[in-house]
TORKETOR-516146 format. One record per residue (C-alpha): residue number from 1; x, z negated, y negated; residue in one letter. Coordinates in steps of 0.1 Angstrom, whole numbers, m for minus. Example, Ala and Ser with C-alpha at 12.3 -4.5 7.8 and 13.67 -1.06 7.14 Angstrom:
BEGIN
VEXZA	1	123	m78	45	A;
VEXZA	2	137	m71	11	S;
REM end
This chain:
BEGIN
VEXZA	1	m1058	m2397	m1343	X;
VEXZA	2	m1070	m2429	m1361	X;
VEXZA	3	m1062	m2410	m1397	X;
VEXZA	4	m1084	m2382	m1389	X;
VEXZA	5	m1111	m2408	m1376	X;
VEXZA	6	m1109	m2427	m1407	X;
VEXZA	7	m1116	m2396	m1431	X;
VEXZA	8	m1142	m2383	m1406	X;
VEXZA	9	m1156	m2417	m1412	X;
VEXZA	10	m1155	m2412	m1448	X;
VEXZA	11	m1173	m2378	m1449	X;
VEXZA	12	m1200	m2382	m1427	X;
VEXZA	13	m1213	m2406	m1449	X;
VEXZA	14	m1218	m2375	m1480	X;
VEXZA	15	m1234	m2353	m1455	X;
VEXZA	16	m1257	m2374	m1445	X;
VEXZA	17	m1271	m2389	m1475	X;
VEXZA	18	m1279	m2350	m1485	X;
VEXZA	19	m1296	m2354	m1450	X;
VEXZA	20	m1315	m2383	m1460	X;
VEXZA	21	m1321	m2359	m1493	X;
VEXZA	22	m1337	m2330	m1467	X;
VEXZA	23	m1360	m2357	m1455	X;
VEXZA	24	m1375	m2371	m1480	X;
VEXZA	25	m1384	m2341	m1493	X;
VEXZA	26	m1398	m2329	m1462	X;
VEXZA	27	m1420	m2364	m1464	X;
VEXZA	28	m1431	m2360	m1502	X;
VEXZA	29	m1413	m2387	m1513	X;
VEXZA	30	m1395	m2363	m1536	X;
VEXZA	31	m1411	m2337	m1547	X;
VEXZA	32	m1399	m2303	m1564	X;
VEXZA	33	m1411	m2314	m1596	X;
VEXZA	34	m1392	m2342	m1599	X;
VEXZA	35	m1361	m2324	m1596	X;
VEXZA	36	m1358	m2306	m1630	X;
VEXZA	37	m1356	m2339	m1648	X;
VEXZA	38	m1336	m2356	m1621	X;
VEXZA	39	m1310	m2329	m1621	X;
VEXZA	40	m1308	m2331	m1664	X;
VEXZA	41	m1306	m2369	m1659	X;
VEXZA	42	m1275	m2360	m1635	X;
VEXZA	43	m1261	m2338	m1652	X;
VEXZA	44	m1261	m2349	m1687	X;
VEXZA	45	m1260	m2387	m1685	X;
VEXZA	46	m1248	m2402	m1651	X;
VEXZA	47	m1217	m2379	m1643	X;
VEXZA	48	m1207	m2378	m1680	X;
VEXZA	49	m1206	m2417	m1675	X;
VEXZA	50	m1186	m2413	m1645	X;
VEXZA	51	m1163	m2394	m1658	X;
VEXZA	52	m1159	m2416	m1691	X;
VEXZA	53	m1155	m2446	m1666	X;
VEXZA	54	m1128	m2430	m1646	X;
VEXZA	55	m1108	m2413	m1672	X;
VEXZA	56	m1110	m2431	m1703	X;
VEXZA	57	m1084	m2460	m1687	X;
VEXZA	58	m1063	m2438	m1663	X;
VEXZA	59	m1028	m2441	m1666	X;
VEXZA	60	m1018	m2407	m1642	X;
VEXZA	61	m1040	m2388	m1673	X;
VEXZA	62	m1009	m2408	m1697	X;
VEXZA	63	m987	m2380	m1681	X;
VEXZA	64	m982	m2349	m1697	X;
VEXZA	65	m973	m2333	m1665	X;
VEXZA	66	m1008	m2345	m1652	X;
VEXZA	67	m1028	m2329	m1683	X;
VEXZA	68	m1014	m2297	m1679	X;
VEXZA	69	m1010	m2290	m1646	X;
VEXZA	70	m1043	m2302	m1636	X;
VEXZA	71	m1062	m2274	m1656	X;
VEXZA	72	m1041	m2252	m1651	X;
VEXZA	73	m1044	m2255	m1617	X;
VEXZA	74	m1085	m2256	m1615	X;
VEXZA	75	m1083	m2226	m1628	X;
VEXZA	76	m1059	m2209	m1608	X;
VEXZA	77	m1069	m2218	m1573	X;
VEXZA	78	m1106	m2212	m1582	X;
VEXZA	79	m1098	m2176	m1597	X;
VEXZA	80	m1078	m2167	m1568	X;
VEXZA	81	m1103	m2180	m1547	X;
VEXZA	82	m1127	m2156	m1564	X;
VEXZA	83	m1105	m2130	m1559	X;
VEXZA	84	m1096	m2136	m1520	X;
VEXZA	85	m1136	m2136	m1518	X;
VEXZA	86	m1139	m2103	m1538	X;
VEXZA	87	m1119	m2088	m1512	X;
VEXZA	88	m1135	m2099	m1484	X;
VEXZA	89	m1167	m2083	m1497	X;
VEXZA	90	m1156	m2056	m1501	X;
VEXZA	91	m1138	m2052	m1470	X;
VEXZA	92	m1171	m2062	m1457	X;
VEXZA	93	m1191	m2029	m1470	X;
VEXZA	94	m1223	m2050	m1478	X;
VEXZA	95	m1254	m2027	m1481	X;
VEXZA	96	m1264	m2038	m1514	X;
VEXZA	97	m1245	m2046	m1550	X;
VEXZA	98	m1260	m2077	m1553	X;
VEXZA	99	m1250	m2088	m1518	X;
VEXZA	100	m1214	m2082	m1522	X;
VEXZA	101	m1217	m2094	m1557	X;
VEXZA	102	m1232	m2127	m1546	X;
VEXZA	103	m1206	m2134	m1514	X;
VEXZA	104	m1178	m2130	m1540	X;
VEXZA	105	m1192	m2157	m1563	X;
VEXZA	106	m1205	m2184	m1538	X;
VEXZA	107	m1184	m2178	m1513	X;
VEXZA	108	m1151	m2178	m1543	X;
VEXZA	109	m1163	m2212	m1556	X;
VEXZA	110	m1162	m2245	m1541	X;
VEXZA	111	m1177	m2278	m1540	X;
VEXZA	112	m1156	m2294	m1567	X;
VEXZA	113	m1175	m2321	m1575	X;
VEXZA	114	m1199	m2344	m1558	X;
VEXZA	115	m1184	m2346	m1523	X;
VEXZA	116	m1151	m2346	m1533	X;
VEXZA	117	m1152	m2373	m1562	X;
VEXZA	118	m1163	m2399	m1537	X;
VEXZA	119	m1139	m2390	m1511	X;
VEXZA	120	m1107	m2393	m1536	X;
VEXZA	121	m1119	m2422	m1549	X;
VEXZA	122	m1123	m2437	m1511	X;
VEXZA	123	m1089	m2424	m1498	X;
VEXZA	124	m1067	m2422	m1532	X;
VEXZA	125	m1081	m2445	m1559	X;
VEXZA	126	m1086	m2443	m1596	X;
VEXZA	127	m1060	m2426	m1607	X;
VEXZA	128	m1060	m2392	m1585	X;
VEXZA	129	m1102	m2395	m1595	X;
VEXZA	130	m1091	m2394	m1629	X;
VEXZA	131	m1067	m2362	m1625	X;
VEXZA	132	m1096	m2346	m1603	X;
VEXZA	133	m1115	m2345	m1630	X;
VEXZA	134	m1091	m2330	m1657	X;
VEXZA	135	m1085	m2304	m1623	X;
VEXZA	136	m1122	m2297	m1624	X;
VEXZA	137	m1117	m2290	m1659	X;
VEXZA	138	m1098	m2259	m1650	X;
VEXZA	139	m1124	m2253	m1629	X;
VEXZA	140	m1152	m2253	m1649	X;
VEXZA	141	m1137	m2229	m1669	X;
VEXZA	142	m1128	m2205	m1640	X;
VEXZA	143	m1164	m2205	m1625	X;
VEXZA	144	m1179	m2197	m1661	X;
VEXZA	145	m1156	m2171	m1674	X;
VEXZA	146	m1134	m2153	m1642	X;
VEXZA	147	m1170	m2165	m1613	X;
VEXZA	148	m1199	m2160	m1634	X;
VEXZA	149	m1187	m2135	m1657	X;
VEXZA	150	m1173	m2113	m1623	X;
VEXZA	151	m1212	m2118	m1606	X;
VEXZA	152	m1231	m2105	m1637	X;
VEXZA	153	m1207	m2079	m1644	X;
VEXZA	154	m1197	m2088	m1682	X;
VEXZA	155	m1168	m2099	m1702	X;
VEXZA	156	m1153	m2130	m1694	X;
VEXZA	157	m1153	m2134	m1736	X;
VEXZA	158	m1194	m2139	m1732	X;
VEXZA	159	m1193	m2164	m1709	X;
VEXZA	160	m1164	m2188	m1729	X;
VEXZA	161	m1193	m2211	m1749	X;
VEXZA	162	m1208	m2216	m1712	X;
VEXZA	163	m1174	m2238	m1704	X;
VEXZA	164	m1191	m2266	m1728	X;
VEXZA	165	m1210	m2285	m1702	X;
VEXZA	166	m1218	m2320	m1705	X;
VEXZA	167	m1196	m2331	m1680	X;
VEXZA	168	m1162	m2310	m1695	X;
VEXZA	169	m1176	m2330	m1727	X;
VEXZA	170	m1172	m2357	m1710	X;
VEXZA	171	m1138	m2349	m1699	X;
VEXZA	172	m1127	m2339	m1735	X;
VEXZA	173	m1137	m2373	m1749	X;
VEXZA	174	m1124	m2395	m1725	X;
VEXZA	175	m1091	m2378	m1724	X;
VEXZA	176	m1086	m2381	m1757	X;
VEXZA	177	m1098	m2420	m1759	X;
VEXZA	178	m1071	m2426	m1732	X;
VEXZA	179	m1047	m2411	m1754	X;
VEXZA	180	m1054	m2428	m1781	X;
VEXZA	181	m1057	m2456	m1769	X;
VEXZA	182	m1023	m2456	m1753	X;
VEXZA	183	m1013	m2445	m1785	X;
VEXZA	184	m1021	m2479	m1799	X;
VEXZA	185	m1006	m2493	m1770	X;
VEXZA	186	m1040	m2505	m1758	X;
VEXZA	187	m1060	m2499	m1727	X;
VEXZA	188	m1100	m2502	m1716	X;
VEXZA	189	m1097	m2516	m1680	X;
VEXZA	190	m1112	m2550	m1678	X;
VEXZA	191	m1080	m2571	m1679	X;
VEXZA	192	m1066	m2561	m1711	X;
VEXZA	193	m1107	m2565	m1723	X;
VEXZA	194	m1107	m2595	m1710	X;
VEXZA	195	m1075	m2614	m1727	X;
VEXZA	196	m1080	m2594	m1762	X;
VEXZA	197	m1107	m2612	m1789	X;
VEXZA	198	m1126	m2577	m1795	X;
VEXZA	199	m1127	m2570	m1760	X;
VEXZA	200	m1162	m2585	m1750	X;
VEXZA	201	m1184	m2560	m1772	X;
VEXZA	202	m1162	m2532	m1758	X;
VEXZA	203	m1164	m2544	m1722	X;
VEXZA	204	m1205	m2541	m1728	X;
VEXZA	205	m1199	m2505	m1733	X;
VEXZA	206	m1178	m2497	m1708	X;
VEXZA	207	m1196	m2521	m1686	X;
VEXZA	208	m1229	m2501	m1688	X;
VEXZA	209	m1213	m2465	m1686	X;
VEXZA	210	m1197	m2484	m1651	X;
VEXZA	211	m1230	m2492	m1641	X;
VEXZA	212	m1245	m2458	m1647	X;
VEXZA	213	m1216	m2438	m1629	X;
VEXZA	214	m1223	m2451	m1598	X;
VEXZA	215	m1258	m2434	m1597	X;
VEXZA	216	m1245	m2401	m1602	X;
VEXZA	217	m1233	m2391	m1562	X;
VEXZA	218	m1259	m2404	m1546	X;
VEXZA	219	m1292	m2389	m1570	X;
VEXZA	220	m1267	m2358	m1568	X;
VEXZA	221	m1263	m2356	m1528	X;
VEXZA	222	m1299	m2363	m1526	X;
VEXZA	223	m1307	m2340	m1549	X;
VEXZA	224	m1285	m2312	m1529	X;
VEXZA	225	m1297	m2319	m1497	X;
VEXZA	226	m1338	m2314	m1513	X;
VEXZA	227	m1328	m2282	m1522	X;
VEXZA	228	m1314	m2273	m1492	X;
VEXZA	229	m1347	m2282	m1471	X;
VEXZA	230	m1366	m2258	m1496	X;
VEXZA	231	m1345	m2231	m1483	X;
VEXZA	232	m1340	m2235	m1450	X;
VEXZA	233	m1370	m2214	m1435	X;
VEXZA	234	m1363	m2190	m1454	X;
VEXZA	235	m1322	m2189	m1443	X;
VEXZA	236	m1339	m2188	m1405	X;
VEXZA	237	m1355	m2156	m1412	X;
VEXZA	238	m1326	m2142	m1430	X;
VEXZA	239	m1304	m2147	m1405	X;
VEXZA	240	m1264	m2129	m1404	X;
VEXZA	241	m1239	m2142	m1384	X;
VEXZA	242	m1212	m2115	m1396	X;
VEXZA	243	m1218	m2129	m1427	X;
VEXZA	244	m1216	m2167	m1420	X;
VEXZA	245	m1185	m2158	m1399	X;
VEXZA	246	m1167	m2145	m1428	X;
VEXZA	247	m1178	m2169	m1450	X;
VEXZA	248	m1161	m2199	m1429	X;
VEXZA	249	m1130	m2177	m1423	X;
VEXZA	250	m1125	m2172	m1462	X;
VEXZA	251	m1143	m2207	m1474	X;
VEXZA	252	m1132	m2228	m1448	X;
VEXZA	253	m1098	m2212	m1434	X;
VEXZA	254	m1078	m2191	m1459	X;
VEXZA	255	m1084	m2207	m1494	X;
VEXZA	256	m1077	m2240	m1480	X;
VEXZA	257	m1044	m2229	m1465	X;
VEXZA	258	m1036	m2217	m1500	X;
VEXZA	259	m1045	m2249	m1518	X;
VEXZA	260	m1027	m2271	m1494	X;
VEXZA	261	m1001	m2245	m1494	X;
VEXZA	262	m996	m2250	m1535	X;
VEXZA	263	m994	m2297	m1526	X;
VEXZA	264	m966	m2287	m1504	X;
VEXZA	265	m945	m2260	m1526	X;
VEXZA	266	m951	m2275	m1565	X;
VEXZA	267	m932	m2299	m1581	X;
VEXZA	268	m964	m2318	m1594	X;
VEXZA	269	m978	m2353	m1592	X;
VEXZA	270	m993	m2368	m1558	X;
VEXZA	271	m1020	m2376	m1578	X;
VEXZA	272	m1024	m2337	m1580	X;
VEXZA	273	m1012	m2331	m1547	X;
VEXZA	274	m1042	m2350	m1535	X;
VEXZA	275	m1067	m2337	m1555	X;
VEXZA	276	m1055	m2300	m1541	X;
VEXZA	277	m1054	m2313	m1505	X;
VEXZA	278	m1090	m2328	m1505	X;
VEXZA	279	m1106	m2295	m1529	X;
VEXZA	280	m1089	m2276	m1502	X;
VEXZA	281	m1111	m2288	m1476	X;
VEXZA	282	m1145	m2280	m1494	X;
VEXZA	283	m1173	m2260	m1485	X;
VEXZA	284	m1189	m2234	m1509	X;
VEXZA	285	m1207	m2252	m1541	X;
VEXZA	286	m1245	m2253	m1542	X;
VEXZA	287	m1252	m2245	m1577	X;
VEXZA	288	m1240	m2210	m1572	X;
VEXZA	289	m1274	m2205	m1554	X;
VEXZA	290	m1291	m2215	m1587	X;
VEXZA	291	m1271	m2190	m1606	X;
VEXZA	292	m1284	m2161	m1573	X;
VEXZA	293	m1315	m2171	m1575	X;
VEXZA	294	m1321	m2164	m1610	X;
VEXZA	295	m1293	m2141	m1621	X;
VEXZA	296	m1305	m2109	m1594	X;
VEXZA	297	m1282	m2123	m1567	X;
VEXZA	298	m1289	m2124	m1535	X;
VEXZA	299	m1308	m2153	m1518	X;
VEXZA	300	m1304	m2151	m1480	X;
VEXZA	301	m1264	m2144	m1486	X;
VEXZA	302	m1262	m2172	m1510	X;
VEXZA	303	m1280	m2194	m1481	X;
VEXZA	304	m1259	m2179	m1455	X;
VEXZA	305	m1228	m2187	m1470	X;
VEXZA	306	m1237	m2224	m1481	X;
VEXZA	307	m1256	m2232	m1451	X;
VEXZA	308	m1227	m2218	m1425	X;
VEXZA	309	m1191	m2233	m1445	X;
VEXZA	310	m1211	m2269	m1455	X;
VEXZA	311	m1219	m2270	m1412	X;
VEXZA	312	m1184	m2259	m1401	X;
VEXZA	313	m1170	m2280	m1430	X;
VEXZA	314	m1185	m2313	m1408	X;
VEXZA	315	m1149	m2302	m1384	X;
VEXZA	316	m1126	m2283	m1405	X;
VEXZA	317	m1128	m2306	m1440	X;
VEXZA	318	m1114	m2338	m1420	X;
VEXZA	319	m1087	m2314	m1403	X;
VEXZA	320	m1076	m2297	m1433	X;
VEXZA	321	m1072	m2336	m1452	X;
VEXZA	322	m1057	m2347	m1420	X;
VEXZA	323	m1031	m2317	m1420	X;
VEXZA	324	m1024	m2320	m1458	X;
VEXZA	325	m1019	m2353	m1466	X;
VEXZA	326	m989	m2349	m1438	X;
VEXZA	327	m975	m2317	m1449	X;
VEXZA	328	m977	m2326	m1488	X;
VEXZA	329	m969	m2358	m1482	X;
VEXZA	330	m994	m2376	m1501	X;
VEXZA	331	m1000	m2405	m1468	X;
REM end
């Protein structure tokens, strides 16, 4: 299967840059409290950039089917992910509140944005990047409100202001510059920047946003793969293979089917229909760990669940591309 090779090819890569992340902060060369800034730095400047760079000139986010669907479906798969998850711990009869709690939650959201940006820009190209983003939009919203809201027990109408990351900022903006701009009849890629007389102080801007974009995915997978060598001693002595074995079965097997499920059956976009067949294959997000730690969640389930869909994700993500992009189409 040369396909499958060629996407196995493509994710290995990710996995082991957060590799390369584990051992250099086994060696000191980066060190805990470095990661603080690093992680601001990330978050508030290099993906905002990337996003800007991505969606500000997309032509898919010129389609009004692409700007609402997209959200619209963020939202929806990751709630319903949630709520697959929420029944699986409670099927489960966890010991503790916060155990069940904290399966829902990590296990319910997905890694929806610095292993698969690189991978749809790699496979699918500007344009589905660009719609991933306005999908992660959705997203974002889902994880604050429906996620978050579910694991500390309180109304989703407390967590709404949460939604306003940098990053959804980002997406705001460069939405609306893309539609204003084609509003004008104008775009920001480099050819039109290039023939037009104010183009050259504008292509400085975008230039430098360009140039800061590219940092974000590998700081970030470095970054993720740190914190997951501070952990891992402690995920040893923790050990639960019931728990890991439901986790891949929910994370790995049954929200995927759903997603790719959704490319096939909708009448939306292949740039959408990619974006749901490659957030299909994802394992469970990292930052949900942060939230665990700090929230009265539970650690060792939060590892557990991380630890055992990112491993099993090395086989299932390129299989569930592989069997998606066939099914929905989207070759």
């Amino acid at each position: 299967m040369p396909e499958y090779l060629k996407i196995l090819g493509n994710v290995l890569p990710l996995f082991l840059l957060m590799g390369v992340g584990a051992v250099v902060r086994r060696q000191g060369v980066l060190n805990e409290r470095a990661d603080r800034t690093l992680l601001d730095m990330s978050v508030h400047l290099l993906l905002p950039c990337l996003i800007l760079d991505h969606v500000m000139a997309n032509e898919a986010l010129r389609r009004y089917d692409n700007l609402l669907w997209s959200p619209f479906l963020g939202f929806f798969t990751t709630a319903a992910s949630l709520g697959v998850a929420a029944v699986a711990a409670r099927w489960w009869g966890f010991e503790h509140d916060a155990q069940r709690r904290t399966f829902a939650f990590v296990v319910g959201i997905c890694n929806y944005g610095y292993i698969p940006v690189p991978l749809i820009d790699v496979l699918y190209g500007a344009n589905a990047l660009g719609v991933l983003f306005l999908f992660n939009l959705g997203t974002e919203t889902a994880f604050w409100t429906v996620g978050f809201g579910m694991f500390e027990r309180r109304s989703l109408l407390l967590e709404w202001r949460r939604v306003f990351t940098s990053p959804v900022r980002a997406i705001l903006l460069g939405v609306t510059i893309n539609l204003a701009t084609a509003w004008f009849g104008v775009r920001l890629d480099d050819a039109t920047l290039n023939l037009v007389a104010w183009g050259w102080p504008v292509k400085m801007i975008t230039d430098t946003i360009h140039l800061a974009g590219l940092c974000a995915i590998p700081l970030a997978l470095l970054l993720i793969g740190a914190t997951m060598a501070d952990f891992w001693a402690k995920f040893r002595s923790d050990h639960g293979a019931g728990v890991m074995a439901l986790s891949i079965a929910v994370r790995n097997l049954i929200c995927p089917a759903g997603f790719v499920l959704l490319a096939w059956l909708l009448p939306i976009s292949r740039e959408l229909k990619e974006t749901l067949v490659v957030q299909a294959a994802m394992p469970a997000g990292v930052f949900t760990l942060v939230l665990s730690r700090h929230h009265g969640g539970s650690v060792p389930v939060a590892l557990q669940v991380i630890f055992s869909t990112s491993a099993a994700a090395l086989i299932t993500l390129p299989l569930w591309i592989h069997f998606g992009i066939q099914l929905a189409g989207v070759k």
